[in-house]
MARTI-836916 format. One line per field, with one value per residue (C-alpha): residue number from 1; x, y, z. Coordinates in steps of 0.05 Angstrom, whole numbers. Example, Ala and Ser with C-alpha at 12.3 -4.5 7.8 and 13.67 -1.06 7.14 Angstrom:
% residues 2
resi c(1_2)
u c(246_273)
v c(-90_-21)
w c(156_143)
% end
This chain:
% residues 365
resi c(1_2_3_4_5_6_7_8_9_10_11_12_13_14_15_16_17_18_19_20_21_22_23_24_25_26_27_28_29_30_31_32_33_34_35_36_37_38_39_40_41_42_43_44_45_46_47_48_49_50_51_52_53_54_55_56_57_58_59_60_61_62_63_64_65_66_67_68_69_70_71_72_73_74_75_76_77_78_79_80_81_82_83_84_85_86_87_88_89_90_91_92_93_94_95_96_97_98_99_100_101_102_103_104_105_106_107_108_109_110_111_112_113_114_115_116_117_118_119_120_121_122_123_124_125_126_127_128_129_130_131_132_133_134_135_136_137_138_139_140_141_142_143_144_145_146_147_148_149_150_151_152_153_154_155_156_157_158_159_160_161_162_163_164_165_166_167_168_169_170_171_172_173_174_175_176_177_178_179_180_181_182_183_184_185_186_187_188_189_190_191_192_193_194_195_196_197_198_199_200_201_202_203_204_205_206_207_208_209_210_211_212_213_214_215_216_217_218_219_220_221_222_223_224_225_226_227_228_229_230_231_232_233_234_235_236_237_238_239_240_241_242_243_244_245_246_247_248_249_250_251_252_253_254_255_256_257_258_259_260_261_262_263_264_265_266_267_268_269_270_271_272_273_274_275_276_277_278_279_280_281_282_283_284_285_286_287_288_289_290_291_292_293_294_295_296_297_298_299_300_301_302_303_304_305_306_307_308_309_310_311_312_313_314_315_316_317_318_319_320_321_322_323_324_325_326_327_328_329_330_331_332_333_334_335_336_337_338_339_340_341_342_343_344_345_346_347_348_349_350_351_352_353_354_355_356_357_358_359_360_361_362_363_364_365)
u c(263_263_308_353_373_379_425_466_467_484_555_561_558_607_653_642_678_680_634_660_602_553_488_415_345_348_385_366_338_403_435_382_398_474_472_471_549_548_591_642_616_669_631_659_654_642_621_686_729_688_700_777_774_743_796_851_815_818_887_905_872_851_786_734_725_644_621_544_519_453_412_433_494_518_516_541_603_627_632_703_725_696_731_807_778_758_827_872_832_812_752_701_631_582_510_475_409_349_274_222_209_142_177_231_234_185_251_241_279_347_338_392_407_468_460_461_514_567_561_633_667_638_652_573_511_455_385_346_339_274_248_253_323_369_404_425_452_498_527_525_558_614_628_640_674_735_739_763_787_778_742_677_601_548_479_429_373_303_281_219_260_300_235_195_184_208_237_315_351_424_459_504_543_537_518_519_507_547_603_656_730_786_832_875_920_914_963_990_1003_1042_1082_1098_1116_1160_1195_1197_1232_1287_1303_1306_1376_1352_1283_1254_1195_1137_1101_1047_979_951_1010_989_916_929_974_1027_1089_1125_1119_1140_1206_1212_1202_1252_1305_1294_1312_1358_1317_1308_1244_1208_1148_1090_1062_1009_1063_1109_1111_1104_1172_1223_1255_1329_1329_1390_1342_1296_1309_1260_1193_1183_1151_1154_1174_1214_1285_1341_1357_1287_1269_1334_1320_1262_1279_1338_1297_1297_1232_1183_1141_1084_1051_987_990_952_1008_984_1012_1052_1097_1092_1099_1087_1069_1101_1172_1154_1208_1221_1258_1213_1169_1121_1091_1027_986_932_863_820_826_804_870_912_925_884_944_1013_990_1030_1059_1034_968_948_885_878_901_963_984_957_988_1049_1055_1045_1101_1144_1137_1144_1203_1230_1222_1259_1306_1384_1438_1466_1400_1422_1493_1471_1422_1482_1509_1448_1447_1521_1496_1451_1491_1539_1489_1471_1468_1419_1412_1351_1354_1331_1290_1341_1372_1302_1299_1376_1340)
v c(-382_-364_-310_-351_-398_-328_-313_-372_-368_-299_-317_-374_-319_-280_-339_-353_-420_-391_-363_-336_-334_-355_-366_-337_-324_-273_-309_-385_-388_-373_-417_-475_-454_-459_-522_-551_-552_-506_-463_-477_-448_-441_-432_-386_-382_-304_-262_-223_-280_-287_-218_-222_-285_-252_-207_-251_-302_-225_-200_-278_-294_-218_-230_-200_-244_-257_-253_-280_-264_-252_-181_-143_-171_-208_-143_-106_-158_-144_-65_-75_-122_-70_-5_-56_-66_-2_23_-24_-20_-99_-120_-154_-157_-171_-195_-185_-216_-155_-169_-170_-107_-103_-93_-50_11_-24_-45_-115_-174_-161_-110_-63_-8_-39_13_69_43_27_85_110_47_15_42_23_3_-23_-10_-72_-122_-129_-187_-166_-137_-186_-208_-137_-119_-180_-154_-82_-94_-137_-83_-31_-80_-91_-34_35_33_-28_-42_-68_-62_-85_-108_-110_-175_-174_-247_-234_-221_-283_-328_-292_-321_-288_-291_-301_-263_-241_-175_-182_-121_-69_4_44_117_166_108_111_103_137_85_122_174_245_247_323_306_238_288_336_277_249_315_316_256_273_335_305_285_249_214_160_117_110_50_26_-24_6_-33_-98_-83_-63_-114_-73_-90_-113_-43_-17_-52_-34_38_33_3_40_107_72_104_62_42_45_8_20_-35_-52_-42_-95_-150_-94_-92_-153_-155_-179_-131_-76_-21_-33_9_-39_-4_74_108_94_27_30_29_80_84_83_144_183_170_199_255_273_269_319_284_232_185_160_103_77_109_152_185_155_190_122_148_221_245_323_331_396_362_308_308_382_390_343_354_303_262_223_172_142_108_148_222_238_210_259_329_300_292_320_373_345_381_330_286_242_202_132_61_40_-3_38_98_64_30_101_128_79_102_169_160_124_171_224_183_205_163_231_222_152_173_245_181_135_186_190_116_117_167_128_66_103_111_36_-20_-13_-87_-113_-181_-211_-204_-204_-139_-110_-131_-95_-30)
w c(199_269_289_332_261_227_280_267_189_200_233_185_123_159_174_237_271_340_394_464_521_579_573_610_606_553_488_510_444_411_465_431_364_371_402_327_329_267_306_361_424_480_551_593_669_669_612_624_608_543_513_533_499_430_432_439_383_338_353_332_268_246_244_297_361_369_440_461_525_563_588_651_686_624_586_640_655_586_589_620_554_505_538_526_459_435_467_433_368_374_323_367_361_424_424_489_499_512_558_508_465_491_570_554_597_651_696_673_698_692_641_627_576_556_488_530_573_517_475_494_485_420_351_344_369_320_326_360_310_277_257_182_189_240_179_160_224_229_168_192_255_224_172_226_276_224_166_184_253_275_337_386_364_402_383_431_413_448_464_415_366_363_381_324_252_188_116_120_63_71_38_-11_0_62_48_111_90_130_135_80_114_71_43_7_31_-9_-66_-44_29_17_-32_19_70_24_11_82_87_41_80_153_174_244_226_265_250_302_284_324_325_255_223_248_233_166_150_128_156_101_73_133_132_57_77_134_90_38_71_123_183_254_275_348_360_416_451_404_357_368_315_267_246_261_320_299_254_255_250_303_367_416_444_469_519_591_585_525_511_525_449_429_474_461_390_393_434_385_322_273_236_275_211_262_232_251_327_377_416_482_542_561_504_500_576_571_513_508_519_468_415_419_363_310_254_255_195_223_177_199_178_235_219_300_328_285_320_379_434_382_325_262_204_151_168_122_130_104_110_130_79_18_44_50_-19_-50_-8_-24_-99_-82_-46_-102_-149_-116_-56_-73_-42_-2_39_62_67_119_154_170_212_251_257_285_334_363_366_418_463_457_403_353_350_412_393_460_514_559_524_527_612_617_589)
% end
C-alpha cells in the first residue's frame, strides 16, 4: 500500500469518522487518498480554525480531534491551537505535511521545522514516519494523545513517505518504553488522605478538567455526598459536578463566586481533584488558602507541588483514585464527621446560598 491508504487505514483502526484541515503541496497525496469518503473530511478556511475545531470535536465526544494540514504555514498556523490544547489538557493529534526527506534542511519550499517548533506545546512528537513504520506511529501518537495526561502530538509526514510503497501491518497493542502513566493511586497516601479527611472540620473540594477527562464525576459527587463537603469547580471544571446541586459553590478563582472563593479561603482542608492551581485561581500564591492543608490527586505527577506544595500527593487517575477513596472513606467515615461538616456548610450559606442554580445567580456574583 502506499503510505497515503496506510494513512487512512490507520485512522480507520483508531476510529476515526472525522478529519479537521486544509489542504497543500506537501500531503496532496493524503488529500487524494481521503477523498474516498472513508472518513469525513471537514475543510477549513485556515488551518487555525481546523485545530480549534479538533478540540472542540475532543472535549465533545472524548475522543482526540484529528487535524491534517500541509508543511510551513499550515504547520505553523496550528502552533496557536496546540499551545490551547496542551493548556487545557485537550487530546488532539496533528499531522503536518514535511518537503521530501531527501530536501530537508536545504530551506526547501515552504519547509519548516514544525518538530522543533512544537516541542513545548505537544505532549509528543514522533520520529518522521518511515515507510516501514507509518502504521506504528499512528498508533503511537494516539496512545500518547489520550492516556496519561491527555493532550496534542504531532507527527510530522515527508511527501516521500506517503507517496512510497510498503507492507501495511497494524499493532495490536502499543508498547512505548519509558511511557507507563500511573493509574492507580498508592495505597498509603490515599490512607493518609482519607485520615485527613476525617479530621478537617472546613474541607472543600477543588475539582477541575481531570474529572471530566477521567470520567469520574459520578464518583466525585459520591465522594462529596458522602462526607457532606461543597464542591468548587475551575473552568475546565465545570460539568464536573451538577450544577443544581446543594453542594456546589459555582466556579473559583478570579471569576468565580463569592462563596466559592471565601470557601476556599476559610478552609481548613482543600481535596484538589484533577487541577493545576492556575494563577486565575490562586492569586499570590502565598495568600492562597492560608490556613489549608491541601490533598492533591492527580494523573500527571509534574503538576503536583509545581505552583501549591501539598501535604498528600497522590499520583494517578482520577477515577481509580477516587473509587479507592471512596472505600476508604467508608471504612472509617463516623456520622460526627458529617455532623462537625454541617456547621461548616451553614457557615458558608450566610455569606451566600449554597444553591447556584442559574446563570443569572452566577452573573449577580
Amino acid at each position: 500500500m502506499k503510505g497515503a491508504d496506510i494513512f487512512v487505514e490507520s485512522l480507520l483502526k483508531e476510529g476515526v469518522d472525522t478529519i479537521f484541515g486544509h489542504p497543500g503541496g506537501a500531503i496532496l497525496p493524503l488529500n487524494d487518498a481521503l477523498y474516498s469518503g472513508r472518513v469525513r473530511h471537514i475543510l477549513t478556511r485556515h488551518e487555525q480554525g481546523a485545530i480549534h475545531m479538533a478540540e472542540g470535536y475532543a472535549r465533545a465526544t472524548g475522543r482526540p480531534g484529528v487535524v491534517l494540514v500541509t508543511s510551513g504555514p499550515g504547520g505553523t498556523n496550528v502552533v496557536t491551537g496546540l499551545t490551547d490544547a496542551f493548556m487545557d489538557s485537550t487530546p488532539v493529534v496533528v499531522f503536518t505535511g514535511q518537503v521530501p526527506t531527501g530536501v530537508i534542511g536545504n530551506d526547501a519550499f515552504q519547509e519548516a521545522d514544525i518538530v522543533g517548533m512544537t516541542r513545548s506545546c505537544t505532549e509528543a512528537q514522533l520520529p518522521r514516519p518511515r515507510c516501514a513504520g507509518p502504521g506504528t506511529d499512528h498508533q503511537r501518537s494516539f496512545h500518547i494523545a489520550s492516556t496519561g495526561r491527555p493532550g496534542p502530538v504531532l507527527v510530522d509526514i515527508p511527501k516521500d513517505v506517503s507517496q512510497a510503497e510498503c507492507d501495511f501491518a497494524y499493532p495490536t497493542q502499543v508498547n512505548l518504553r519509558g511511557y507507563k502513566p500511573t493509574i492507580h493511586g498508592h495505597a498509603g497516601q490515599l490512607r493518609r488522605a482519607t485520615e485527613m479527611i476525617a479530621a478537617a472540620k472546613r474541607p472543600v473540594i477543588y475539582a477541575g478538567g481531570g474529572v471530566i477527562h477521567s470520567r469520574a464525576s459520578e464518583s466525585l459527587r459520591q465522594v462529596a455526598e458522602l462526607i457532606a463537603t461543597p464542591v468548587t469547580n475551575t473552568l475546565m471544571g465545570l460539568g464536573g459536578f451538577p450544577g443544581v446541586h446543594e453542594l456546589w459553590l459555582g466556579m473559583l478563582g478570579m471569576h468565580g463566586t463569592v462563596t466559592a472563593n471565601t470557601a476556599m479561603n476559610e478552609a481548613d482542608l482543600v481535596i484538589a481533584i484533577g487541577v493545576r492551581f492556575d494563577d486565575r485561581v490562586t492569586g499570590n500564591v502565598d495568600e492562597f488558602c492560608p490556613n489549608a492543608k491541601f490533598i492533591h490527586i492527580d494523573i500527571d505527577p509534574s503538576s503536583i507541588g509545581k505552583n501549591v506544595q501539598v501535604d498528600v500527593p497522590i499520583v494517578g487517575d482520577v477515577q481509580a483514585c477516587l473509587v479507592r477513596l471512596l472505600e476508604e472513606l467508608r471504612a472509617i467515615l463516623m456520622t460526627g464527621v458529617v455532623r462537625i461538616v454541617s456547621g461548616w456548610r451553614k457557615l458558608l450559606s450566610g455569606s451566600r446560598s449554597i444553591r447556584c442554580n442559574t446563570p443569572r445567580s452566577l452573573m449577580e456574583n
